[in-house]
mmCIF file of the N, C-alpha and C atoms, coordinates in Angstrom:
data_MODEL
# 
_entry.id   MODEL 
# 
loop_
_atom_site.group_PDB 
_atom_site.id 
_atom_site.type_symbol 
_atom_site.label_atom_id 
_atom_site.label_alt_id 
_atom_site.label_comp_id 
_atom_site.label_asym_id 
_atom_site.label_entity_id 
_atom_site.label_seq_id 
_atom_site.pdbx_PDB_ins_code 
_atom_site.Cartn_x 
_atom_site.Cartn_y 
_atom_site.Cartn_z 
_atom_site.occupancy 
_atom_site.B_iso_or_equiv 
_atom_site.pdbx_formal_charge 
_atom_site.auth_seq_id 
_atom_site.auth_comp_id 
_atom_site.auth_asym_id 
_atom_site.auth_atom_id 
_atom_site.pdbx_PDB_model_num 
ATOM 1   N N  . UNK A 1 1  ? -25.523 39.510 16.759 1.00 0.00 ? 1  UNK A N  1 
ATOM 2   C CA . UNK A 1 1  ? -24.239 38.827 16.817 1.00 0.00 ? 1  UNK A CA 1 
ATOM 3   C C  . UNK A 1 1  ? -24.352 37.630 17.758 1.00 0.00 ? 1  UNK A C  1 
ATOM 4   N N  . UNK A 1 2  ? -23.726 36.388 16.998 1.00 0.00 ? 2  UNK A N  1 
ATOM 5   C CA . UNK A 1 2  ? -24.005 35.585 18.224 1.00 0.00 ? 2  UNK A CA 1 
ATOM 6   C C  . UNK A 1 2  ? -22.710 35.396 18.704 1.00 0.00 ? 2  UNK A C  1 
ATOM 7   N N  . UNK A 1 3  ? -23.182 35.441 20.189 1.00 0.00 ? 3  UNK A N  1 
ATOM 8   C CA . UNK A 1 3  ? -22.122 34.971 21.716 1.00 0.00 ? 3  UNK A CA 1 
ATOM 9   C C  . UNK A 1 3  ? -22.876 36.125 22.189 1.00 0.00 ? 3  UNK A C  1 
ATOM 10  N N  . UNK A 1 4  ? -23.121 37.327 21.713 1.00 0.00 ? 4  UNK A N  1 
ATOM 11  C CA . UNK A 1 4  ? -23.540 38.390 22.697 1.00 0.00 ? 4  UNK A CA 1 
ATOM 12  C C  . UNK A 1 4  ? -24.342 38.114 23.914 1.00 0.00 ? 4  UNK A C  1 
ATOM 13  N N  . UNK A 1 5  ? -24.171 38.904 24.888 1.00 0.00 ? 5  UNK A N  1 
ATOM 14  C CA . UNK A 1 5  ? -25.386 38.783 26.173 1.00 0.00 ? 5  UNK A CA 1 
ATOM 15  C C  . UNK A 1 5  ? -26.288 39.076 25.974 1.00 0.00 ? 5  UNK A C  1 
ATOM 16  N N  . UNK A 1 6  ? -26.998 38.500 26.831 1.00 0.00 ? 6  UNK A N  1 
ATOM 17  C CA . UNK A 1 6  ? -28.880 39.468 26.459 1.00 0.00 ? 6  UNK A CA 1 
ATOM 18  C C  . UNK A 1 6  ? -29.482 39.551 27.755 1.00 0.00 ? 6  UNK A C  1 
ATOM 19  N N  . UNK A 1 7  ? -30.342 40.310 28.413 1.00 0.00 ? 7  UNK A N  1 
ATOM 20  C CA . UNK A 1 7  ? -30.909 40.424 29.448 1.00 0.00 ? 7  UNK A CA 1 
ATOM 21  C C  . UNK A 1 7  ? -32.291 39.943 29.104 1.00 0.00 ? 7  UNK A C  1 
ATOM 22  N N  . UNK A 1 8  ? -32.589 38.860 29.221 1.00 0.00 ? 8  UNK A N  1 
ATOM 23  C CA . UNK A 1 8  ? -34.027 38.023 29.224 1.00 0.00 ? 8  UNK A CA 1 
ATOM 24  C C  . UNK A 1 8  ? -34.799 38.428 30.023 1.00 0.00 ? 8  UNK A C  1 
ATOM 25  N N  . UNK A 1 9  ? -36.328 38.626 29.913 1.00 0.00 ? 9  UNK A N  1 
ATOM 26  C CA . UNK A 1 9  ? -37.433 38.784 30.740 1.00 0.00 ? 9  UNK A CA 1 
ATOM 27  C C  . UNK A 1 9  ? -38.477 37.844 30.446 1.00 0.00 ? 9  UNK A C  1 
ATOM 28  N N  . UNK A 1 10 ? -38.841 36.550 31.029 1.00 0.00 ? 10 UNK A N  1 
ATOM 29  C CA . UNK A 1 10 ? -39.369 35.794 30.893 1.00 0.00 ? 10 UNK A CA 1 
ATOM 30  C C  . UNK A 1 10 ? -40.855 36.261 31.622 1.00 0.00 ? 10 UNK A C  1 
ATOM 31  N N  . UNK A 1 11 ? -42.018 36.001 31.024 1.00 0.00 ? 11 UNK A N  1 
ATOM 32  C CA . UNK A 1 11 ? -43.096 36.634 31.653 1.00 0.00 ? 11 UNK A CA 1 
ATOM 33  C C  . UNK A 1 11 ? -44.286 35.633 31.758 1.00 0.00 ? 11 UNK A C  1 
ATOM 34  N N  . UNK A 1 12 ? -44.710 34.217 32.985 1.00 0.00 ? 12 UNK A N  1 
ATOM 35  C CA . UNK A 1 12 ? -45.729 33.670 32.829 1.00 0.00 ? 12 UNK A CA 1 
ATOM 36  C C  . UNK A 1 12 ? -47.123 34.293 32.925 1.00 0.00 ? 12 UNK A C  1 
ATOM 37  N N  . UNK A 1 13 ? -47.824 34.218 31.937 1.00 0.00 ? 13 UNK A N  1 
ATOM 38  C CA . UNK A 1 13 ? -49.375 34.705 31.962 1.00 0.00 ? 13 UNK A CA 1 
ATOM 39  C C  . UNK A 1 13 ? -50.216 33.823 32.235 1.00 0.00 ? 13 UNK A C  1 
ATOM 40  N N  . UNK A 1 14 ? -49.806 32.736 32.948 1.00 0.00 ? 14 UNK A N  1 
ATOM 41  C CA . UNK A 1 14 ? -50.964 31.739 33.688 1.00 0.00 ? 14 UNK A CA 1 
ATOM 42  C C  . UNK A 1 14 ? -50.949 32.544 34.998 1.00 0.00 ? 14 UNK A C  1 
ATOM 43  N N  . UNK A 1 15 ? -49.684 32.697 35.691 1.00 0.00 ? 15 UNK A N  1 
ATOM 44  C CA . UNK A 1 15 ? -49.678 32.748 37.051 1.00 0.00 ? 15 UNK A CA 1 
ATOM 45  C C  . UNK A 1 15 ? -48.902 34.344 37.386 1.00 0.00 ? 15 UNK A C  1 
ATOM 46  N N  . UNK A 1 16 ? -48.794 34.661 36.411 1.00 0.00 ? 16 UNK A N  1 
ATOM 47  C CA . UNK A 1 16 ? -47.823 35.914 36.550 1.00 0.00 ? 16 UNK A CA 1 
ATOM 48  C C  . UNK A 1 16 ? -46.561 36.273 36.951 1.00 0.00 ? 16 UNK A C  1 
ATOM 49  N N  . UNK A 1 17 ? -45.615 35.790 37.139 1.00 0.00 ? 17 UNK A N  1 
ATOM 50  C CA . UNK A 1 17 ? -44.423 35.065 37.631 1.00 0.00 ? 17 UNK A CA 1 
ATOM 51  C C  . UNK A 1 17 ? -43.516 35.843 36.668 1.00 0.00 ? 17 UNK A C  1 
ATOM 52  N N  . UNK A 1 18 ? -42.743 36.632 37.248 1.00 0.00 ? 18 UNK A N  1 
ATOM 53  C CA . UNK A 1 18 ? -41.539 37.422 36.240 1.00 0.00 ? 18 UNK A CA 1 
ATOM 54  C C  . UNK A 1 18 ? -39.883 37.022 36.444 1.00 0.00 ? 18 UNK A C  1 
ATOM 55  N N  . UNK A 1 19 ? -39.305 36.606 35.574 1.00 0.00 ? 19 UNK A N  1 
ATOM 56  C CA . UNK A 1 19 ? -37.746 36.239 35.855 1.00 0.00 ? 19 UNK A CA 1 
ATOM 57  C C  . UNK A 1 19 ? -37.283 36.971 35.145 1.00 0.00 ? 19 UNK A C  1 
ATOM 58  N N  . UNK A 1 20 ? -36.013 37.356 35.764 1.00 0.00 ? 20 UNK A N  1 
ATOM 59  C CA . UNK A 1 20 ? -35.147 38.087 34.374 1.00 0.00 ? 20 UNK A CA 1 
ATOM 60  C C  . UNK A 1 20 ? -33.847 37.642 34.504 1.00 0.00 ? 20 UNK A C  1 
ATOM 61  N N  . UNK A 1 21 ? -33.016 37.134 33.573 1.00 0.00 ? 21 UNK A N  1 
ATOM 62  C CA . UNK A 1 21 ? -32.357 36.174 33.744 1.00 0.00 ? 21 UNK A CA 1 
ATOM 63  C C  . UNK A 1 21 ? -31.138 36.707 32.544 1.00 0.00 ? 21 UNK A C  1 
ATOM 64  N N  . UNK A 1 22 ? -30.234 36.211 32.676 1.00 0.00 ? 22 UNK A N  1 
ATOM 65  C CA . UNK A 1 22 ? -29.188 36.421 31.348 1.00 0.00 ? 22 UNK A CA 1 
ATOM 66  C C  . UNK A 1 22 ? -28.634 35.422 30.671 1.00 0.00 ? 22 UNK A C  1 
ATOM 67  N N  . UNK A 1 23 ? -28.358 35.588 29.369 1.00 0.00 ? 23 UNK A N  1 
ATOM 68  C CA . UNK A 1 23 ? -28.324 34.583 28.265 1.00 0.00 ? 23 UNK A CA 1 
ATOM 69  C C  . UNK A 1 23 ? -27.990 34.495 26.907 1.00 0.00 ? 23 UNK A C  1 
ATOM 70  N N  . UNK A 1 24 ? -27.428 33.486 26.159 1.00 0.00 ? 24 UNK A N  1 
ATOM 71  C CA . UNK A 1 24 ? -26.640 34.029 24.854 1.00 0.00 ? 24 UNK A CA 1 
ATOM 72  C C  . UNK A 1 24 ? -27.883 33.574 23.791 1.00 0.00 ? 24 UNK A C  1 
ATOM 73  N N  . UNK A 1 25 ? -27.570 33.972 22.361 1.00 0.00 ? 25 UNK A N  1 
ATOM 74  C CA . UNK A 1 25 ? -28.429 33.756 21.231 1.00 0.00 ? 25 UNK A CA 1 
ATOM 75  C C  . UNK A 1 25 ? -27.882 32.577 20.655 1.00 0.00 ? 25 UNK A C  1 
ATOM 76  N N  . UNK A 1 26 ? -28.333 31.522 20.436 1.00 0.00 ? 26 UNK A N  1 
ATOM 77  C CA . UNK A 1 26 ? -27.469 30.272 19.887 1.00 0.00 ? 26 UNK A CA 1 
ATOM 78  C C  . UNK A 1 26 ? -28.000 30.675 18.095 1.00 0.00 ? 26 UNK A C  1 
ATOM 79  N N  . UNK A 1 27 ? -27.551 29.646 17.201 1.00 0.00 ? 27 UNK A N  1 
ATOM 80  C CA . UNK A 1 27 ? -27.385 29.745 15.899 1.00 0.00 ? 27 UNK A CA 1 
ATOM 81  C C  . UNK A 1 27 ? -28.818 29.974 15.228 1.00 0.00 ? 27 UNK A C  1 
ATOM 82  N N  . UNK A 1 28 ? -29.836 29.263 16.187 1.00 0.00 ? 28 UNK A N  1 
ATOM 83  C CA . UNK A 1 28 ? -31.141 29.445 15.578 1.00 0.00 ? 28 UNK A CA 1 
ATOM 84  C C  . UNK A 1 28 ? -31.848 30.292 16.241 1.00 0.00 ? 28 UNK A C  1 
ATOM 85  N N  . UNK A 1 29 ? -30.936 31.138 16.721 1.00 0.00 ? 29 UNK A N  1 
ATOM 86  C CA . UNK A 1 29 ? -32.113 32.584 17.246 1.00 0.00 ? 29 UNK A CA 1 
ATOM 87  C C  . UNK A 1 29 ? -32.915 32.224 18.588 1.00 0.00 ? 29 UNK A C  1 
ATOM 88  N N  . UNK A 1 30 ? -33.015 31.220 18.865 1.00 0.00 ? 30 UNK A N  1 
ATOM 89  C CA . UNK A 1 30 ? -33.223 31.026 20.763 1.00 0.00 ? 30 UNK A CA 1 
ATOM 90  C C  . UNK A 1 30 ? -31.716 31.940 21.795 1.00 0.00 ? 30 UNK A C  1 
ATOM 91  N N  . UNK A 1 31 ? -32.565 32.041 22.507 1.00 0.00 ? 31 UNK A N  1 
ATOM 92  C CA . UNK A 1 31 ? -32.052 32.289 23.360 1.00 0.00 ? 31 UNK A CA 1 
ATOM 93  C C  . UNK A 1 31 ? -31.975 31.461 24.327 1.00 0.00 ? 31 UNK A C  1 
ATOM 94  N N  . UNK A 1 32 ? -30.393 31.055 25.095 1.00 0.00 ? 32 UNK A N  1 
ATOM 95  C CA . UNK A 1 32 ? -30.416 30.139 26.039 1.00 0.00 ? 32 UNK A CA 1 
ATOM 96  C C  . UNK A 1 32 ? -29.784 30.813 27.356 1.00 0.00 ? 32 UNK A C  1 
ATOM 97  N N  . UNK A 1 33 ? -30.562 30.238 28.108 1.00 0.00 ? 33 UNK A N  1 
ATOM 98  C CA . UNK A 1 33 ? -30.678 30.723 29.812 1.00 0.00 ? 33 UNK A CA 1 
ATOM 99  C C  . UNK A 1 33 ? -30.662 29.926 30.450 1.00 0.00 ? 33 UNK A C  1 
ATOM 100 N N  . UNK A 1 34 ? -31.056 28.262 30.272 1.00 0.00 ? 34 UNK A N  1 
ATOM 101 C CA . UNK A 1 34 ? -31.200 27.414 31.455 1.00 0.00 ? 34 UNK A CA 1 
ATOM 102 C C  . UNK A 1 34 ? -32.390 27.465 32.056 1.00 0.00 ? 34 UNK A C  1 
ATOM 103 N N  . UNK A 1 35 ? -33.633 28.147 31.348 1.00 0.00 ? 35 UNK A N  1 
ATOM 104 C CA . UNK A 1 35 ? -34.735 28.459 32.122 1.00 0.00 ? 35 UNK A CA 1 
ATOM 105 C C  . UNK A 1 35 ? -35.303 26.985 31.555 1.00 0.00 ? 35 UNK A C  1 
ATOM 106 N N  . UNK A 1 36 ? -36.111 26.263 32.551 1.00 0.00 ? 36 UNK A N  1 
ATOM 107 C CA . UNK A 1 36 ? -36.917 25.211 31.987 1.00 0.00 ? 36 UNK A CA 1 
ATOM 108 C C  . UNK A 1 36 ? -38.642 25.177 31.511 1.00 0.00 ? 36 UNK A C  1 
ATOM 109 N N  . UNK A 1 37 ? -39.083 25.499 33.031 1.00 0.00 ? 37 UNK A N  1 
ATOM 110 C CA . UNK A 1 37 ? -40.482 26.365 33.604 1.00 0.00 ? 37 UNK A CA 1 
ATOM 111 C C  . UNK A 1 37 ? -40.619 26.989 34.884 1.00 0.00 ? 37 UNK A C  1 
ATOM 112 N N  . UNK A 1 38 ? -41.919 27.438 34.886 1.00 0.00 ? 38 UNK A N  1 
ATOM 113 C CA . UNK A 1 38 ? -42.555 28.208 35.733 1.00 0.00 ? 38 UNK A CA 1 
ATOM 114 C C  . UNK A 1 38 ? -42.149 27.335 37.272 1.00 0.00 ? 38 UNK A C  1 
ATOM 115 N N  . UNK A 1 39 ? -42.711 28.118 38.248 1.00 0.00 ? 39 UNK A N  1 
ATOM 116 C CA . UNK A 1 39 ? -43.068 27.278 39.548 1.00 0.00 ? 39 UNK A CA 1 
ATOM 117 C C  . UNK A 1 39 ? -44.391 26.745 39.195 1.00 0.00 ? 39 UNK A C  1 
ATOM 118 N N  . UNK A 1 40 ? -45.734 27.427 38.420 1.00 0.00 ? 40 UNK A N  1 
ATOM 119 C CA . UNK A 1 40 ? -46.568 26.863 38.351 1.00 0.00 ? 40 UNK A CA 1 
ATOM 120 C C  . UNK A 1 40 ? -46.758 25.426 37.252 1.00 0.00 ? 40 UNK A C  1 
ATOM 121 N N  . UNK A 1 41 ? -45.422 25.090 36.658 1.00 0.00 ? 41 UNK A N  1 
ATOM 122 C CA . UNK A 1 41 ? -45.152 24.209 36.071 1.00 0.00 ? 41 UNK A CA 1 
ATOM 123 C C  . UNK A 1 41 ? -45.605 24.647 34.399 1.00 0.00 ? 41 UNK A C  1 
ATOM 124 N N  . UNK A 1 42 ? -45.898 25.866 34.037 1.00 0.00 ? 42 UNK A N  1 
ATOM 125 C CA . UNK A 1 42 ? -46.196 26.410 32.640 1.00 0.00 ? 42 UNK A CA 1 
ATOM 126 C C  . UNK A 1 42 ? -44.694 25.783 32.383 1.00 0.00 ? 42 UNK A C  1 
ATOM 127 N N  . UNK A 1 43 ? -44.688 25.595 30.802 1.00 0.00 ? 43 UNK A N  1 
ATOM 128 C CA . UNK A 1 43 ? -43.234 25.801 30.301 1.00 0.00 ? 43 UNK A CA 1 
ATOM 129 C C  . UNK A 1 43 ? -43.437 25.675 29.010 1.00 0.00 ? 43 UNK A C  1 
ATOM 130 N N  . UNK A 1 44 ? -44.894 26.221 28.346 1.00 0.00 ? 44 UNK A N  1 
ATOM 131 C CA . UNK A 1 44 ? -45.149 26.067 27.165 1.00 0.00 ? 44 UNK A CA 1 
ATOM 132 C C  . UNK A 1 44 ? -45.837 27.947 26.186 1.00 0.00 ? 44 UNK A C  1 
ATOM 133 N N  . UNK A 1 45 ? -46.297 28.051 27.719 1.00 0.00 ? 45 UNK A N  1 
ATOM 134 C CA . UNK A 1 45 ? -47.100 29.669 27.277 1.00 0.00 ? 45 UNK A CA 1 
ATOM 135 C C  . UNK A 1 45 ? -46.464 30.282 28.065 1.00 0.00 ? 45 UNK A C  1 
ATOM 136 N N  . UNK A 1 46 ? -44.957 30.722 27.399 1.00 0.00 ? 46 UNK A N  1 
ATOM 137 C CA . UNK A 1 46 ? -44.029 31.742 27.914 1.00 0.00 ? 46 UNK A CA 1 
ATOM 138 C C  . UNK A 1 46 ? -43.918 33.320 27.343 1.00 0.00 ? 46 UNK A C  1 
ATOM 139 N N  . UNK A 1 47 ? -43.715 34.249 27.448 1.00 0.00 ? 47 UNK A N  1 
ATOM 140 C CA . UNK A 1 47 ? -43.444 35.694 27.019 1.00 0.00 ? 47 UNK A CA 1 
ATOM 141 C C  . UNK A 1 47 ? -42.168 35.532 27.518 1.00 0.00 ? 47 UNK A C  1 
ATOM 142 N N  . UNK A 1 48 ? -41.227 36.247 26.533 1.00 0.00 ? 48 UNK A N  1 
ATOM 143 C CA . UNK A 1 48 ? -39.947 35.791 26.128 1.00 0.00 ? 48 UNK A CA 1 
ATOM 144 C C  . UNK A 1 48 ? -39.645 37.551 25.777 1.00 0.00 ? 48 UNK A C  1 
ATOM 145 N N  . UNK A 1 49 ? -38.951 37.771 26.604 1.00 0.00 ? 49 UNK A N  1 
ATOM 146 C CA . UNK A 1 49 ? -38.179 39.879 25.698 1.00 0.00 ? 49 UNK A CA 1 
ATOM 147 C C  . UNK A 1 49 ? -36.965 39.653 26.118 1.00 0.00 ? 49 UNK A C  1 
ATOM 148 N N  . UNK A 1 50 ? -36.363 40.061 24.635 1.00 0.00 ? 50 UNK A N  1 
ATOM 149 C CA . UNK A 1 50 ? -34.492 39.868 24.976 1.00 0.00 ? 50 UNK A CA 1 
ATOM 150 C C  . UNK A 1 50 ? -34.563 41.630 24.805 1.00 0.00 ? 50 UNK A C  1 
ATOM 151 N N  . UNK A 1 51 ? -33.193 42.144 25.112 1.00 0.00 ? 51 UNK A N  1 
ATOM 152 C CA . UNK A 1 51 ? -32.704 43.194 25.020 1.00 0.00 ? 51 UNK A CA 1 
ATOM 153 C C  . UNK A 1 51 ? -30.816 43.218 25.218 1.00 0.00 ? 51 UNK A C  1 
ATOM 154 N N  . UNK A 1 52 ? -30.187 43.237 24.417 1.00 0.00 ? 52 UNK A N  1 
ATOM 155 C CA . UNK A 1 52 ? -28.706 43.268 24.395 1.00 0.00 ? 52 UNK A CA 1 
ATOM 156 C C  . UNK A 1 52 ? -28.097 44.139 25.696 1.00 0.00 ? 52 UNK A C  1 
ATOM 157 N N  . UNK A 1 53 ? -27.367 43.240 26.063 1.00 0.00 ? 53 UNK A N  1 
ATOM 158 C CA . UNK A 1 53 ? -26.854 44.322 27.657 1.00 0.00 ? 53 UNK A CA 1 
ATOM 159 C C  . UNK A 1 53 ? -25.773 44.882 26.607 1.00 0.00 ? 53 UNK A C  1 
ATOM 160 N N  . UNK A 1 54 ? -25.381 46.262 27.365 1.00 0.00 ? 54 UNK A N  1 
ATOM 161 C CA . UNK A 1 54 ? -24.396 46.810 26.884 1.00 0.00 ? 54 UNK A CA 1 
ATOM 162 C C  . UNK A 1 54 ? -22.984 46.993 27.673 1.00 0.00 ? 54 UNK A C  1 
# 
């Protein structure tokens, strides 16, 4: 459903760096959070896990 919440876990595998962040599903199935990149400046080789808060 979109507007729903989602509990994001963003996971860099350059540097290992874990965020978990919250965020809606827009029309094309992204998820938006406001996340840009890493501290190590990755912002291309991301691991991305949604899970619907309840």
């Amino acid at each position: 459903m979109v507007g729903e919440r989602y509990r994001i876990v963003i996971r860099c595998p350059k540097c290992g760096e874990k965020y978990i962040l919250r965020g809606k599903q827009n029309d094309e199935g992204e998820y938006e959070t406001g996340f840009k990149q890493c501290v190590c400046g990755n912002n291309d080789d991301l691991k991305v896990d949604a899970t619907p808060e309840s």
